[in-house]
C-alpha positions as CSV (number, residue, x, y, z in Angstrom):
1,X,11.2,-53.3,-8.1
2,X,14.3,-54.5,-10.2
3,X,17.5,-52.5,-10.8
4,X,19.8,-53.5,-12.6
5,X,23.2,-51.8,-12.7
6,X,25.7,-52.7,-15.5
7,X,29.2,-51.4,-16.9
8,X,30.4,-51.5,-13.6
9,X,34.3,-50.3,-13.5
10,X,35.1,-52.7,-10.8
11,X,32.8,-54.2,-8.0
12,X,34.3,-54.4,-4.4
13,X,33.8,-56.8,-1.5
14,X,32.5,-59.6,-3.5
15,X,31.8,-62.8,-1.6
16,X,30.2,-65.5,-3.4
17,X,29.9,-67.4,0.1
18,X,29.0,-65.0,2.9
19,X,31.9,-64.4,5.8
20,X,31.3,-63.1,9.0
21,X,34.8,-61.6,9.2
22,X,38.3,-61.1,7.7
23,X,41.5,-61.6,9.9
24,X,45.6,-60.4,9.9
25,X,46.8,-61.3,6.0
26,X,43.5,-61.8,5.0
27,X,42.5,-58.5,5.3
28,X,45.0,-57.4,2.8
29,X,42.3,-59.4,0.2
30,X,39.6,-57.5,-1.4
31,X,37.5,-59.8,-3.5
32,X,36.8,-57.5,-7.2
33,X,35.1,-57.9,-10.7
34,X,35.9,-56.2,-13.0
35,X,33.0,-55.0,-16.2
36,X,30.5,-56.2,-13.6
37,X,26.8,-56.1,-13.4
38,X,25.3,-56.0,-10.5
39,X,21.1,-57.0,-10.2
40,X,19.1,-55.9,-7.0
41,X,15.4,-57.1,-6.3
42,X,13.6,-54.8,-4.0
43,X,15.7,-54.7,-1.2
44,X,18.1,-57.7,-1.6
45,X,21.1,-58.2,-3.8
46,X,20.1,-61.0,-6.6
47,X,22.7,-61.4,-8.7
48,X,26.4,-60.3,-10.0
49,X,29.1,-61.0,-12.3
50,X,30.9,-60.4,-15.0
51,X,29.3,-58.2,-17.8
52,X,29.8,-60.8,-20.4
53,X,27.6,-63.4,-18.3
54,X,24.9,-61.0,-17.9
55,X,21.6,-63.5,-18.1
56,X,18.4,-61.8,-19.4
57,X,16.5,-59.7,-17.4
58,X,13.7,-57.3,-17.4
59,X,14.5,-54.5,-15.0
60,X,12.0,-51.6,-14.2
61,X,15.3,-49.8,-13.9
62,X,19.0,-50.1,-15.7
63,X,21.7,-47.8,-14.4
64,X,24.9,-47.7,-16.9
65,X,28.2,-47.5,-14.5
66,X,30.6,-47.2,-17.0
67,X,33.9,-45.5,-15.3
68,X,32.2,-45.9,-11.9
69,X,33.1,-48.6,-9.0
70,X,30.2,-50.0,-7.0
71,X,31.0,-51.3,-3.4
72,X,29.1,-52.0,0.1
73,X,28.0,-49.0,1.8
74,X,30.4,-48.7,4.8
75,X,29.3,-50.3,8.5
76,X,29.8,-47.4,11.3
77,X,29.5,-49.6,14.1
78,X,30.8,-47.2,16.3
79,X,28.6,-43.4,16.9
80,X,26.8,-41.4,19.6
81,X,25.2,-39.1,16.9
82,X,22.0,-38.8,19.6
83,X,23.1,-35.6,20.9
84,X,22.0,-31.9,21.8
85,X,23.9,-28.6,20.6
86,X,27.7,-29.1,20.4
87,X,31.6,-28.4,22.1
88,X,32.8,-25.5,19.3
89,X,34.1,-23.9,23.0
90,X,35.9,-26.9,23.7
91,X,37.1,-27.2,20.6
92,X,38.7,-23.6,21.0
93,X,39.8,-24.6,24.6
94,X,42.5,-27.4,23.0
95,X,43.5,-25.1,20.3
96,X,44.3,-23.1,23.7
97,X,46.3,-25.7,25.5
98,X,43.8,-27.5,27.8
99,X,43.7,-30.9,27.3
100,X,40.9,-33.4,26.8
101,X,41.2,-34.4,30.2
102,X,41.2,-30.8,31.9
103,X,38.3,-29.8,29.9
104,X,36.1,-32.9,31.1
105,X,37.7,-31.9,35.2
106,X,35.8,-28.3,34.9
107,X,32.9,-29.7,34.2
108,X,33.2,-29.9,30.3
109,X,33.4,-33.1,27.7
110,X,30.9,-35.6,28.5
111,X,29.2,-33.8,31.4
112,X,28.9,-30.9,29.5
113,X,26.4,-32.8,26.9
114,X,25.0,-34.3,29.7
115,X,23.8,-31.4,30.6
116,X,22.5,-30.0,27.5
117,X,20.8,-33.1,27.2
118,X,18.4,-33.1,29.8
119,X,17.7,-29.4,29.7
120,X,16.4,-30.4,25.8
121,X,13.0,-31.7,24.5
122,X,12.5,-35.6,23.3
123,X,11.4,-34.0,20.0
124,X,14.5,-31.4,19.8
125,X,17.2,-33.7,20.3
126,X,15.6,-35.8,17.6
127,X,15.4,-32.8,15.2
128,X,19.1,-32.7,15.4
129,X,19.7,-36.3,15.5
130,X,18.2,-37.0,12.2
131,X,20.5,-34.2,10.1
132,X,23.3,-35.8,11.4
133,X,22.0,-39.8,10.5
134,X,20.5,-38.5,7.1
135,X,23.8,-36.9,6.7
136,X,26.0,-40.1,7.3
137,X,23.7,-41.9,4.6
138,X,24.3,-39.7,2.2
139,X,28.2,-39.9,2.8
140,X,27.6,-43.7,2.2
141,X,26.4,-45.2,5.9
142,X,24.5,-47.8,5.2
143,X,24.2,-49.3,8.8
144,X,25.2,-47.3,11.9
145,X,25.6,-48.0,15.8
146,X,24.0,-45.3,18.1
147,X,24.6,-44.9,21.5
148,X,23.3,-43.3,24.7
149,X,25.5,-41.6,27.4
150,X,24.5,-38.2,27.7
151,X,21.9,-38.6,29.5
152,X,23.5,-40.2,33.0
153,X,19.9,-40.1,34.6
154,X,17.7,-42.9,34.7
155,X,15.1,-39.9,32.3
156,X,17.9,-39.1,29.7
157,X,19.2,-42.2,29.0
158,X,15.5,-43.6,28.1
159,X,15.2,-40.6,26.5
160,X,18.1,-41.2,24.1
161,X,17.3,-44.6,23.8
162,X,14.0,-43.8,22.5
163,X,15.5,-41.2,19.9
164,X,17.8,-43.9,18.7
165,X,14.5,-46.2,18.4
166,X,12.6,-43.6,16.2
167,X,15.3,-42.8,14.0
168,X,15.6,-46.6,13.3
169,X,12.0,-46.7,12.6
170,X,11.9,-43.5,10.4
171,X,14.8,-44.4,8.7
172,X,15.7,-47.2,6.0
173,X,19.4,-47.6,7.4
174,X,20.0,-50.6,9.9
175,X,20.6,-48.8,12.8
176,X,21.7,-50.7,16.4
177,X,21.0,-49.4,20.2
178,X,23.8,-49.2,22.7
179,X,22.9,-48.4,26.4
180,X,26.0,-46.6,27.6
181,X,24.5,-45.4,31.1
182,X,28.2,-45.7,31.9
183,X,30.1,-43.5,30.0
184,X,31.0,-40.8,32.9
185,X,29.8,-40.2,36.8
186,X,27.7,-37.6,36.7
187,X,28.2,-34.6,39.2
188,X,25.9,-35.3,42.0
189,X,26.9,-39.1,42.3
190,X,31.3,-37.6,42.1
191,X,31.9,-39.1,45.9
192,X,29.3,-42.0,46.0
193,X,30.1,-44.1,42.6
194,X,28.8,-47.3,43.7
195,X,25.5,-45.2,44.0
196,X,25.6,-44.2,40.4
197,X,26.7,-47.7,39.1
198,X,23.4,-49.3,41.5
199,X,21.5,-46.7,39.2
200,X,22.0,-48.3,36.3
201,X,22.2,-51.6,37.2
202,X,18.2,-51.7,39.0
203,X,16.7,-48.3,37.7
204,X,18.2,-48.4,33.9
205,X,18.8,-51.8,33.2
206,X,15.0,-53.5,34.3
207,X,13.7,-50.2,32.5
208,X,15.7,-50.5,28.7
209,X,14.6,-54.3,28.7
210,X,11.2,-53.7,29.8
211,X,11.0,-51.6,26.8
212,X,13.2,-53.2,24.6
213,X,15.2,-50.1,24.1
214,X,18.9,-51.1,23.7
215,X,21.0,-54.3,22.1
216,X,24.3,-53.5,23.6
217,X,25.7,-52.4,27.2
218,X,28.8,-50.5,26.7
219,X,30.8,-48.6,29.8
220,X,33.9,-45.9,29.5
221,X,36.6,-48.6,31.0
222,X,39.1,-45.6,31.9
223,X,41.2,-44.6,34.0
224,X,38.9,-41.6,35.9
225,X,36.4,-43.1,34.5
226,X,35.1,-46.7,35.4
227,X,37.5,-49.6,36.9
228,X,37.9,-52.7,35.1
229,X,36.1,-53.9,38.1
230,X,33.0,-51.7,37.9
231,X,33.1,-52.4,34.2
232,X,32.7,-55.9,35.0
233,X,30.1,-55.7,37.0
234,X,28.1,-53.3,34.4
235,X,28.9,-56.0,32.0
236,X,27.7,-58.8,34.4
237,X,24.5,-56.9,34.8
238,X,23.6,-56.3,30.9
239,X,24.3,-59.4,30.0
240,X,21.6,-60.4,32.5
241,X,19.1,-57.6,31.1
242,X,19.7,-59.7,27.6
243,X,22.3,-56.9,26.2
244,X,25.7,-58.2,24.5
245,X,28.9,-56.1,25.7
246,X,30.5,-53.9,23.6
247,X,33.3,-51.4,25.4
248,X,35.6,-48.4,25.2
249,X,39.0,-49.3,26.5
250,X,42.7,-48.2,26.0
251,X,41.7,-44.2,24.8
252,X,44.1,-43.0,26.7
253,X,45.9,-45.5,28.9
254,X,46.0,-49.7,29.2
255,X,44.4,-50.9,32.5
256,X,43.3,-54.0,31.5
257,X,40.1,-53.5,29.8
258,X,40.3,-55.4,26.8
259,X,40.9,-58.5,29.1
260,X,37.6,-57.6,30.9
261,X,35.6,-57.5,27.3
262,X,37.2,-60.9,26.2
263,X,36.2,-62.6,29.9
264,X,32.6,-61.4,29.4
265,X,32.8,-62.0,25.4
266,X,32.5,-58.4,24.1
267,X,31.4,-58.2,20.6
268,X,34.1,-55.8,20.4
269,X,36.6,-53.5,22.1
270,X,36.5,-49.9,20.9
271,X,39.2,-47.3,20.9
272,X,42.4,-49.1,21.2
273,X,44.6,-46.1,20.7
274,X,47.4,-47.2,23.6
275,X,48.2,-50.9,23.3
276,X,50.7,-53.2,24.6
277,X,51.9,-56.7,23.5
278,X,49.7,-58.1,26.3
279,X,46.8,-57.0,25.1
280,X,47.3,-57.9,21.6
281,X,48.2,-61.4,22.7
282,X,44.9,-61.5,24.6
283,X,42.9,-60.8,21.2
284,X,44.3,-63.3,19.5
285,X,41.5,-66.2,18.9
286,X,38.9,-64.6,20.3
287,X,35.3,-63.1,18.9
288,X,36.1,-59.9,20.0
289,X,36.1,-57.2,17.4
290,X,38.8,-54.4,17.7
291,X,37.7,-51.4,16.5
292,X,40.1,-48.1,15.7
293,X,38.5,-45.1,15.5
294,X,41.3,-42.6,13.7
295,X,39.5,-39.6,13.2
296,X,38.9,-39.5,17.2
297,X,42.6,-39.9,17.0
298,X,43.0,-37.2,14.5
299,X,40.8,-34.4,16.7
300,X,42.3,-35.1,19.4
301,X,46.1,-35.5,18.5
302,X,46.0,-38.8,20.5
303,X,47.8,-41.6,19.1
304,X,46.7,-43.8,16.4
305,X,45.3,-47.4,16.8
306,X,48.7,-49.5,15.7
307,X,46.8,-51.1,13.0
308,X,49.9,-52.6,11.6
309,X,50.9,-54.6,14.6
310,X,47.3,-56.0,15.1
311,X,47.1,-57.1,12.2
312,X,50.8,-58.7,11.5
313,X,49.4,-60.7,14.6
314,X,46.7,-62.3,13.1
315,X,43.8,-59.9,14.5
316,X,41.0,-59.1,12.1
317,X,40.4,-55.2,12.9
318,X,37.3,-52.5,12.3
319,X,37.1,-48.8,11.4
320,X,34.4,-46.4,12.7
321,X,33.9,-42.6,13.0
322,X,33.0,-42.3,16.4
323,X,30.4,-39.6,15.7
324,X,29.9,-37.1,18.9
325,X,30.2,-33.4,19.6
326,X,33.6,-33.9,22.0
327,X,36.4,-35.8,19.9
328,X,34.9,-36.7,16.6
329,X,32.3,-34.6,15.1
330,X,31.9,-36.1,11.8
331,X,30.3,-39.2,10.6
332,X,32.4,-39.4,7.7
333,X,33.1,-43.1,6.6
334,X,35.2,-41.7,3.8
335,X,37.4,-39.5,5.9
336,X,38.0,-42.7,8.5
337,X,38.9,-45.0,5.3
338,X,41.2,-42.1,4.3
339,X,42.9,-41.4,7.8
340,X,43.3,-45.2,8.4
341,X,45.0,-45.6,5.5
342,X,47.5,-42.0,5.6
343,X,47.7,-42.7,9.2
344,X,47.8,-45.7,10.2
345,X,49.3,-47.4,7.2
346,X,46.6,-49.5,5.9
347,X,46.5,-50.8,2.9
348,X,43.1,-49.4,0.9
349,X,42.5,-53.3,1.1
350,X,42.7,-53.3,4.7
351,X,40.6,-49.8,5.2
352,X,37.7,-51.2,2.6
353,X,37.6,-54.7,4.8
354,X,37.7,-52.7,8.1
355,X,35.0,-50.4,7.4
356,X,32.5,-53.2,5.6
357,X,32.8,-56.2,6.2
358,X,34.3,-56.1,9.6
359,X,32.5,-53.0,10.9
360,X,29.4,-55.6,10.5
361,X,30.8,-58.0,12.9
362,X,31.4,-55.3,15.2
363,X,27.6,-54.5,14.9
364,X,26.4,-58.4,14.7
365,X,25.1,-58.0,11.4
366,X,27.7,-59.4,9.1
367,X,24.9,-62.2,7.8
368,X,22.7,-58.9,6.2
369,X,25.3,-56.3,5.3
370,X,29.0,-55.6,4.9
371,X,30.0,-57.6,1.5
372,X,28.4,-58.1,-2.0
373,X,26.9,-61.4,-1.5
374,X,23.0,-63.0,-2.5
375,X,20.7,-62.3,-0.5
376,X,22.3,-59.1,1.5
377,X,20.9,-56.2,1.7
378,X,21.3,-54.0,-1.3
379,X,23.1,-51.2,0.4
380,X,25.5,-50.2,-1.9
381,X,27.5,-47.0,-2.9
382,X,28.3,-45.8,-6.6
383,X,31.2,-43.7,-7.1
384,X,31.7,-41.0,-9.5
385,X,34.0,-41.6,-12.3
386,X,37.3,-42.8,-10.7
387,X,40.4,-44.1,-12.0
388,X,40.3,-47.0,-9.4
389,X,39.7,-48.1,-5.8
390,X,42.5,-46.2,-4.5
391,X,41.1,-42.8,-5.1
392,X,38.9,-43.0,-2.6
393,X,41.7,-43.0,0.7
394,X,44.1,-41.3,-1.9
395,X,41.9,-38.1,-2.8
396,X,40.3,-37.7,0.9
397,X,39.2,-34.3,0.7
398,X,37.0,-35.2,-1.9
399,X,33.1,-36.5,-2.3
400,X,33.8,-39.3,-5.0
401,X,30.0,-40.8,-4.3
402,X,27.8,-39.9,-7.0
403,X,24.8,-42.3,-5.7
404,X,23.9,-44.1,-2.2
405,X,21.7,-47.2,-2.6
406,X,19.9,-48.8,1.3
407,X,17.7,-51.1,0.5
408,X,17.8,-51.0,-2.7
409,X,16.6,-47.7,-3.5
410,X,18.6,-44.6,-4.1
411,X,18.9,-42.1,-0.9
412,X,17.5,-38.7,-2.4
């Protein structure tokens, strides 16, 4: 099957030689075309350039772009969409006063889904799973990170796991598995945490690589939540088990967590809403991703990633939605671009870069996806008619995607 799409308005994110990531001023740099075409090949991107250099081809397909902009499909390398039900009562709790913190001490937040969780069927929670995946794809999701965590039993964790392993089968979007055993302490292990944290390590652990169920190990690195040191040790133990780290730190307070990802050479560091100078220092030069996830920041009324500072230090930075039914319960890409940019004061340069190329580093896929370059996966959104770029963070309560392409075919 050949498309080939012509007229464009502008083409984003072109890299004639492939990047793996885009750092401080260079972020400010979005590579365009202008009256572009653009030719896929079944599932790859073949060709691009400029409309006037268009070579001759014989497409089974031609889609005219005129007034339309054509641009990666955004990277959400950051989600825990694998869930059952949802928190509306929680929701209505902060409205009330209580904050995120008192909700999860009575038993709510993370525990809460926990136990919804396991109380729900394999097949259920993958019923509900799959609205929310199909709808990030059609908001322009064209590779997404899923993790576990609410199942905190050896059962419901390989129970996610093997929901996020289906959906990636079922489903043409590149999807990666996080084992996040170690997202809260469940009830029954409150006063005996190094029993819990043993749990994982020789009951979850030898089980997810037995079955090749995960990519990543990932761990809450909180304060009432899991120590640097237990973090480290979780770490320690998934990297044995064959899993790269990747961790939430600094969502509420700075306790040295970032430091613990960089020792054991986390693919990124996740959250990021408190930081000081130290830990911004300890980025620099490092293969770490930091990640922002805004519209956590915006539910919540927490504080917002200080994009500007990381990057005036030279740090490349991500953007992803943080899909789950407690803080964030959206998946929209758009809506992330847009809040970074009102919020945080990134440029729409900046936001694009975050949320493509970047947000494929953060998911160790930046060779396959995240920039219009040969060979990479044709995963590409078409917007409607826009004036330019900026539309899409400057009119954020609006749907400007008229067409989603993964792997080259259109997402009905």
């Amino acid at each position: 099957m050949i498309t080939l799409i012509t007229n464009i308005k502008e083409l984003l994110q072109v890299r004639e030689t492939s990047v793996s990531k885009v750092s401080g001023a260079e972020m400010a740099v979005l590579p365009t075309i202008k009256n572009a075409f653009l030719l896929i090949e079944n599932n790859l991107i073949a060709d691009f350039g400029l409309m006037e250099n268009l070579p001759e081809v014989k497409a089974d397909e031609i889609i005219d772009a005129t007034g339309r902009i054509v641009l990666p499909t955004w990277c959400d390398s950051h989600t825990h969409i694998v869930y059952a039900g949802n928190r509306e009562q929680e929701f209505v709790d902060r409205i009330n006063g209580f904050t995120y913190e008192e909700i999860a001490n009575r038993g709510g937040g993370i525990l809460n889904s926990a136990k919804k969780l396991n109380e729900t069927s394999e097949e259920e929670i993958y019923d509900q799973s799959k609205l929310r995946l199909e709808e990030v794809m059609r908001l322009g999701t064209g590779a997404v990170e899923i993790k576990s965590g609410y199942g905190l039993t050896v059962e419901g964790e390989l129970k996610m796991l093997r929901v996020i392993k289906k959906l990636a089968a079922d489903y043409p979007v590149s999807v990666k598995a996080t084992f996040l055993g170690a997202h809260a302490f469940p009830l029954h292990y409150k006063e005996n945490k190094t029993g819990y944290i043993d749990e994982i390590i020789t009951k979850m652990l030898p089980e997810i690589a037995k079955q090749k169920l995960a990519d990543y190990v990932d761990v809450f690195c909180e304060t009432g939540y899991f120590s640097v040191e237990e973090t480290e040790k979780i770490m320690q133990a998934g990297i044995e088990y064959g899993l790269t780290p990747k961790i939430h730190v600094n969502q509420f307070n700075s306790i040295g967590g970032i430091q613990a990802g960089i020792k054991f050479k986390a693919l990124s560091v996740d959250h990021l809403e408190i930081m000081n100078p130290e830990d911004i220092e300890a980025l620099k030069n490092t293969e770490t991703m930091p990640v922002a996830l805004p519209s956590c920041s915006y539910f919540l009324s927490i504080p917002y990633t200080p994009a500007r500072e990381m990057i005036q230090a030279g740090l490349p930075l991500a953007l992803a939605t943080d899909f789950n039914p407690g803080s964030t319960p959206s998946g929209n890409m758009n809506f992330v671009v847009a809040t970074a940019c009102i919020k945080m004061k990134m440029t729409p340069e900046e936001a694009i870069n975050a949320a493509t190329i970047n947000g494929a580093y953060a998911m160790g896929i930046s060779d396959t996806h995240g920039s219009i370059t040969k060979g990479k996966k044709a995963n590409l959104i078409l917007t409607k008619p826009i004036s330019s770029y900026y539309q899409i963070p400057y009119a954020f309560g609006s749907n400007l995607i008229e067409s989603v392409f993964i792997e080259g075919q259109i997402i009905k």
